[in-house]
N, C-alpha and C positions, 0 to 999 in steps of 0.2 A: 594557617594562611587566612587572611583575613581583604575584604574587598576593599582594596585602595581606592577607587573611584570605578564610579556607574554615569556615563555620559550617555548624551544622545546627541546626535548628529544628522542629520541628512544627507543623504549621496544619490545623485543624479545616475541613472542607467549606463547613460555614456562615459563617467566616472566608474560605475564598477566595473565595466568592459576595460575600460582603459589601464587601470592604476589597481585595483581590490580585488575580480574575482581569480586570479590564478596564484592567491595567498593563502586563500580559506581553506579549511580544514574541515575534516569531517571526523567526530572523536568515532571509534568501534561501537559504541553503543548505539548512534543513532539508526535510526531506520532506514531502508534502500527507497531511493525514488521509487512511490507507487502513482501518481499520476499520470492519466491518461490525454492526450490530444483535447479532448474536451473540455477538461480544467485550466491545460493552457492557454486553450481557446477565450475561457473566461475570464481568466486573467490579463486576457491581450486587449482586451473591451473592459475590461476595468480600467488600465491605465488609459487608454483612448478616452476614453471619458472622465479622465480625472478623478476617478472613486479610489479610494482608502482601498489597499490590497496587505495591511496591516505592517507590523515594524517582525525587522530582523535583528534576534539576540546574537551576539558574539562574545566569547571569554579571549578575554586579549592576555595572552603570559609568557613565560619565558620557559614553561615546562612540555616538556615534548613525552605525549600521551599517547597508547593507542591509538592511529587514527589513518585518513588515507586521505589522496586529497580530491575537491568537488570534481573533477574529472583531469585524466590524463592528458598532460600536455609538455612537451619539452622545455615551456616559459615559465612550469612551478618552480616555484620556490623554496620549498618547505626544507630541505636540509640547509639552505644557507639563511635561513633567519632566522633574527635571534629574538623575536616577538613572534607568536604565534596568533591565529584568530581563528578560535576553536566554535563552528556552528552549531548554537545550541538549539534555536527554533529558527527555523525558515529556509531548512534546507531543500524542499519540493519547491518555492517559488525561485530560490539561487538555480537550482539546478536546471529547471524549466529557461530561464531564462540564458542559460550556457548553451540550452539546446537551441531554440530561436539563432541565437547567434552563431552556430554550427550544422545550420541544416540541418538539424531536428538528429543528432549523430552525435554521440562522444562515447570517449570510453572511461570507466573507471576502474582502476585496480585491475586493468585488461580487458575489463569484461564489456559488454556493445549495448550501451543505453541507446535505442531511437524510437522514433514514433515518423506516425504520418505526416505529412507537411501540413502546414498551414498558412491558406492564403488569401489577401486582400480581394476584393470583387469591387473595380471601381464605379460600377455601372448602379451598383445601389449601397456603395458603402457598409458595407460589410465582411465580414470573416467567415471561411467556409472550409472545412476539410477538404484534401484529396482532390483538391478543383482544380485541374490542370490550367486551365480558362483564364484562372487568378494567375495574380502575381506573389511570387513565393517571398513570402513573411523574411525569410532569413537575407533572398537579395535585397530587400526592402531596407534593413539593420543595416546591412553590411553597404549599400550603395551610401547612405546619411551617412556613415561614419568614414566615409572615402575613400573606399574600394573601385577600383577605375576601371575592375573588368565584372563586378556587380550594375555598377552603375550604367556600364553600354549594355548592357544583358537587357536590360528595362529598358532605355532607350531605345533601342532595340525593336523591341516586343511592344513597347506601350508606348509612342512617342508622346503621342497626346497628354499624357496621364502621368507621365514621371517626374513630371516638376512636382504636380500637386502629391502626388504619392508618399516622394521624398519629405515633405514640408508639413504634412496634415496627417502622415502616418508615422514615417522613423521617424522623425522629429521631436516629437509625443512622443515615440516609446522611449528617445534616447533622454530629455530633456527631465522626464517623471522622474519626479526624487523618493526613494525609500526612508524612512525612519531607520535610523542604525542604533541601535542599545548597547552598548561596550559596557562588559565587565572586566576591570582591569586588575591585576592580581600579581603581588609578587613574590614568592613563598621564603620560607626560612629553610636551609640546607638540610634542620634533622627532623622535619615536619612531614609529613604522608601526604603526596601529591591527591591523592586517589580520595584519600577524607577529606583535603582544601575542598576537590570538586562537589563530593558529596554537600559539602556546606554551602556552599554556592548554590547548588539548585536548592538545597532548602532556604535561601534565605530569598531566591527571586521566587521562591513559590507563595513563601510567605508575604511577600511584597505585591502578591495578587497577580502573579503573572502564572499563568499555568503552563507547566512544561513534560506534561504526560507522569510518566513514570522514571526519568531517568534518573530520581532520585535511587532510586530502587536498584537500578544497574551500576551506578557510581557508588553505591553504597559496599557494592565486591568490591572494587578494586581500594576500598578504603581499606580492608582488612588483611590483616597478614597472615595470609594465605602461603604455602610455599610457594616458592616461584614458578617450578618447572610446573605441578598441577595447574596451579592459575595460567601459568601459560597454554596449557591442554586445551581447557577449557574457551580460552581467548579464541585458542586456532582452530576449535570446532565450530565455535561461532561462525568463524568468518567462513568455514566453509556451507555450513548449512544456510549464513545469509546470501549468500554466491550463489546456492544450488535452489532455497526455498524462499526469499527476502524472508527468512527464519529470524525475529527479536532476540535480544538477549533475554529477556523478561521471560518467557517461558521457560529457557533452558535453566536462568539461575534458580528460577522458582521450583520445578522439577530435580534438579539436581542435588539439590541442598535439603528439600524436602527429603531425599532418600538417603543421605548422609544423615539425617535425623531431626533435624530443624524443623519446627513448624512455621508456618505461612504467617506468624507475627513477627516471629524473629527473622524470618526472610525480606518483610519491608519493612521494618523500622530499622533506623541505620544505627542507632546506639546497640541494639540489643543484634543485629546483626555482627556486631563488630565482635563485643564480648564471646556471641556463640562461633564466629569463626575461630577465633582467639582459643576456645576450649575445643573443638573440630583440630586445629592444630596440634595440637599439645597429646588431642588422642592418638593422633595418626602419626606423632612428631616418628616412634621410632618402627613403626611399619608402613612404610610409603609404599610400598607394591602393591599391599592390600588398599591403598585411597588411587592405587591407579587403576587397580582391576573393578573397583565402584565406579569411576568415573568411565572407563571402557564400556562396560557394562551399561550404563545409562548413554552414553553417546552409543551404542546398538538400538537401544531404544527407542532412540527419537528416529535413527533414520529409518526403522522398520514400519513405524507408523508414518513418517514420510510418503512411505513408499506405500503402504496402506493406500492414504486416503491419494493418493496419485492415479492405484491402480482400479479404484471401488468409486470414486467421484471423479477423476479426471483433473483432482486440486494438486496441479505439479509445483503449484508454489502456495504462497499464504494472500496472495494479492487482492482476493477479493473477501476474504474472513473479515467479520464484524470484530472478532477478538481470539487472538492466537493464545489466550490464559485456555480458552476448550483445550489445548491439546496437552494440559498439564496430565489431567485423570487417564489420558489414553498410555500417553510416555508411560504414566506410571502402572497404569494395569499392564502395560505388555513387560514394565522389568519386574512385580511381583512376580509374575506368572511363568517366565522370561520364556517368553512365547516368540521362536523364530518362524512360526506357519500358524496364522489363525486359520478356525474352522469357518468354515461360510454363515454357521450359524452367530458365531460370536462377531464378525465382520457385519453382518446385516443391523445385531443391535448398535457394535460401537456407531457406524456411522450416520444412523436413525437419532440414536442421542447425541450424537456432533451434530450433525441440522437442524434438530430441535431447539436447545442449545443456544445456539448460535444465532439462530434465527430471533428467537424471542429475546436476544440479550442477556443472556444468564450471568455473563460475568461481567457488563455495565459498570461504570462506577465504579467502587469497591468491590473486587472479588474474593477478600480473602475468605472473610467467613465462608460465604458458599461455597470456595473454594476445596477449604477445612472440611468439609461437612463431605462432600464429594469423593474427596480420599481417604474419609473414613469408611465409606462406606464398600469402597474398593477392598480397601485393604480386609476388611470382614469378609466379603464373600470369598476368599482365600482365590478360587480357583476359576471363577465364571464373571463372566463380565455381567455386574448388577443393575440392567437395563433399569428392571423394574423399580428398583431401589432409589436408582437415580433420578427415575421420573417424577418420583415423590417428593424428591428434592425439589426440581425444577417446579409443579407444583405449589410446595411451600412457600419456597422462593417468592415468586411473581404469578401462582394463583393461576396458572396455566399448564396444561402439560402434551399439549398437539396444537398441530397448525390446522387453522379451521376455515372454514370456506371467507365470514369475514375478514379474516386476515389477506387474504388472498385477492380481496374485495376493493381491500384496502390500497395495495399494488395496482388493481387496476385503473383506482378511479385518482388517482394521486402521483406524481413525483418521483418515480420509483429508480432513477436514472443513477442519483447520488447514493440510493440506501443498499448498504453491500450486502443486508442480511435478504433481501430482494431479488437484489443479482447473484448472491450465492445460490439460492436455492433454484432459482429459472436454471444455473448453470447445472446445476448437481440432475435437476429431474430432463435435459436434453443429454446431457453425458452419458444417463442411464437408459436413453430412448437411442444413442446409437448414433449421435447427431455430429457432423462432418461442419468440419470448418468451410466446406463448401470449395475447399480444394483438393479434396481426397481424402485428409485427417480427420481422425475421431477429435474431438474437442479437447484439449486443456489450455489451464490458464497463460499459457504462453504461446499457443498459435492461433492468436483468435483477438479478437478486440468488439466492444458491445456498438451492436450496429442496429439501427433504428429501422426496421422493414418499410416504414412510409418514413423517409428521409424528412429530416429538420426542418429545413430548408425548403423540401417540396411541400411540406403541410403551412409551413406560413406564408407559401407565394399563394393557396389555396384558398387562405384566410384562418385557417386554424395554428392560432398563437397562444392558445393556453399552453402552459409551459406540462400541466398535468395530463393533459391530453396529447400531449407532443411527446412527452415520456413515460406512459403508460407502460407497465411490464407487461403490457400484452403487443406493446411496439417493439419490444427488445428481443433480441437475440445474439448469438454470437459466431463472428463469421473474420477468416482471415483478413489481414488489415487492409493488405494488397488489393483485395475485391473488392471491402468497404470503402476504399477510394475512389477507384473506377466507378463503384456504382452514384457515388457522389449524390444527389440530387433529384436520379433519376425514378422516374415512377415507380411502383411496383408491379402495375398491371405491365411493363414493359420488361423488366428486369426480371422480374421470377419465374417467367415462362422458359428463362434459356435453362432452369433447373429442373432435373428429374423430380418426378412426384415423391417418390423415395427418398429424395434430397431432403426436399420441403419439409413433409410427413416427421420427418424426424426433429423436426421444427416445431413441430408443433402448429404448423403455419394452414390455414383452411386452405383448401384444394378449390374451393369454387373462385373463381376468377372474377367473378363482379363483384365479391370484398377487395379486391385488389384495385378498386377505384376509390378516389377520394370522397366521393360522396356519401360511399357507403365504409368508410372510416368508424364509424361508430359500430356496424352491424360485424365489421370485422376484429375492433377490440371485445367487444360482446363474444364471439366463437371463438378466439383467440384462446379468452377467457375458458370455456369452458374445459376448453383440451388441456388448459395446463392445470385446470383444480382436477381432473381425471387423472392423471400424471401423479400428483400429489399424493392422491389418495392411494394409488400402488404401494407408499413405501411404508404405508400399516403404522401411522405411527402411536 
């Protein structure tokens, strides 16, 4: 298969609402929406101001892949058409922008994508979570586009204000045009759908367009694999991205690794190809034993799932800097094929998962380190090689703990976007006991990162640095429901309705004059100092 034509186009919002988004496709490979309200948020004020929110790729063909569509709707299309537009990058802004027009609600593949609202504030032109006050972002979309009971809903409620609403806000969101990249494709009948694709992304990656890894993942389904295994494997995917937004990237990487392949022949798609191709041929006449290895490693991963779930509170992968950490862990629990770790071996693995993690260990290119990592597993036959590994990391990037300036670094800086920041804020309150502040202990699914002196309240105050307004000593995490309500509102007035106990597990100081704006600095300062105390518990 080879690329017919690469165009580019432009399409106006109210065009993809109308005519494009209930077409699009999502191949199994790509990743689950991980964005938060906040990035929406950013995105809603990027088009309002006309800034570059960058272009969307699409594979335009006539082959029907793996795939499921951008969210459930009865007006998809996907079995009656005979062109397909397969998303290859931009599917967190498409999706984002389905939610807007859906009340911040949809579902995909059944399952319940939504976030908090977001909504206009006409009184100083601006965008503000959870602010009842405002007028809600989605009747905003949907009144512009001529909806007759969006449109008196606002009339309604904002008489004054709905003309100019409609005209200076949906207008702007509807009228913004996106950059559309079409890869058009149309294959030969005895030609491997699955290597077309592989060659596709290597050929826009070479073209200077970077599109993560999915060479790497397109590069399985180029190989002729047996069907019903590659199927196995397809339908573990999708259950662990269902249950953990789990990549494929780890599972193939683990997987094939313990079939015997190493971590070059797992990303390079030629020599992938070959070694699946000889992987067949070993297995061709004992397929029960290639299914009781694939059993076997899908045990694995969910053990350690369920691991780092019940030991950090990470019920999903949503806030990891890099889900390649969980190759060496998959793989020590199937050496060892450990259905119960000991607490001692639990305390190391997940010390070197944060560490790890934190510093970036598998950044960039993982494979070497990668390599190096599961060699060194695989030696220790029986124990999980803390020490061994830290030598690694070490080597690696010349660091081997998190140290007070790192920590330093979180405070006095931007810490809102950097996951390896908010993982570890998250991992040292999960391990202090800390409640979503509705009764739950914390995980990454009932909870959303909530700012203690609110956004919004620090810039009506006059503090607008953005690293001072996101300090990880302003962050915490608290159910989404609450973070709405509390919208805006101070702290000295909102923290008092909580138990000291509540807080305390917060990490949050107890004296009530940090809880004033003025003394915003004296309270990222102590804030500070309980979470590098925090830190230093986990001995690393």
């Amino acid at each position: 298969m080879k690329i017919d034509s690469a165009i580019i186009k432009t399409i106006s919002i109210r065009k993809l609402y109308d005519e494009e988004m209930d077409s699009l496709l999502l191949p199994s490979i790509q990743r689950d929406f991980v964005w938060d309200i906040e990035q929406i948020k950013d995105l809603v004020e990027s088009i309002i101001n006309n800034y570059p929110i960058g272009s969307i790729i699409l594979w335009k063909t006539n082959e029907k892949i793996p795939s499921s569509k951008l969210f459930d709707n009865i007006n998809n299309r996907e079995n009656n058409l005979k062109e397909r537009n397969y998303i290859i990058d931009g599917q967190q802004r498409l999706t984002s922008l389905v939610l807007i027009k859906n009340n911040f609600y949809i579902k995909r593949e059944g399952r319940d994508i939504s976030l908090e609202k977001l909504y206009y504030i006409p009184e100083n032109n601006s965008f503000a979570i959870g602010r009842e006050k405002g007028i809600d972002l989605s009747l905003i979309v949907n009144a512009t586009l001529g909806d007759p009971d969006a449109l008196e809903n606002i009339k309604s409620k904002f008489s004054k204000d709905y003309k100019n609403v409609v005209k200076n806000i949906g207008a702007k969101i509807l009228n913004y045009e996106i950059p559309f990249y079409y890869i058009e494709t149309y294959s030969d009948k005895n030609e491997s759908v699955y290597e077309s694709i592989a060659n596709i992304f290597t050929k826009v990656n070479s073209a200077g367009t970077k599109i993560g890894n999915l060479e790497i993942f397109l590069s399985f389904f180029a190989a002729s694999f047996p069907n019903k295994q590659k199927n196995k494997i397809i339908e573990f995917h999708d259950e662990m991205s269902k249950n953990y937004i789990l990549d494929l990237e780890p599972i193939i990487r683990f997987i094939f690794a313990e079939l015997g392949l190493s971590q070059y022949q797992i990303t390079r798609v030629k020599n992938f190809k070959s070694a699946i191709n000889t992987l067949k041929e070993q297995y061709a006449k004992n397929l029960s034993e290639l299914d009781k290895e694939l059993n076997k490693c899908f045990i694995s991963v969910k053990n350690v799932m369920n691991f780092l779930k019940e030991d950090l509170g990470f019920s999903s992968t949503k806030y990891l800097p890099s889900q390649n950490m969980l190759v060496p862990l998959f793989d020590y629990v199937y050496r060892n094929n450990r259905k119960n770790l000991t607490q001692f071996e639990r305390k190391q693995m997940e010390n070197w998962f944060l560490l790890g993690s934190f510093h970036g260990l598998y950044s960039g290119s993982p494979t070497n380190k990668l390599m190096d990592d599961l060699k060194k597993i695989k030696e220790s036959k029986s124990s999980f090689p803390y020490k061994l590994l830290k030598e690694n990391i070490k080597n690696a990037i010349n660091v081997d703990k998190i140290r007070k300036k790192d920590l330093d670094e979180g405070i006095k800086e931007d810490s809102f976007r950097k996951n390896n920041y908010i993982m570890l804020l998250f991992a040292i309150l999960y391990k202090n006991n800390a409640t979503n502040w509705a009764g739950e202990i914390i995980n990454f699914e009932n909870v959303t990162v909530h700012h203690i002196f609110p956004k919004d309240y620090l810039i009506e105050k006059g503090i607008d640095d953005s690293d001072k307004i996101n300090s990880l000593s302003n962050l915490t995490f608290i159910q989404k429901d609450i973070n709405s309500k509390i919208g805006n509102t101070q702290p000295s007035e909102y923290l008092k309705q909580y138990d000291s106990k509540v807080l305390s597990s917060h990490l949050i100081p107890l004296d009530q004059d940090l809880w004033k704006s003025e003394n915003y600095d004296k309270f990222i300062k102590e804030r500070g100092k309980l979470i590098w105390n925090a830190i230093k518990k986990f001995e690393f």
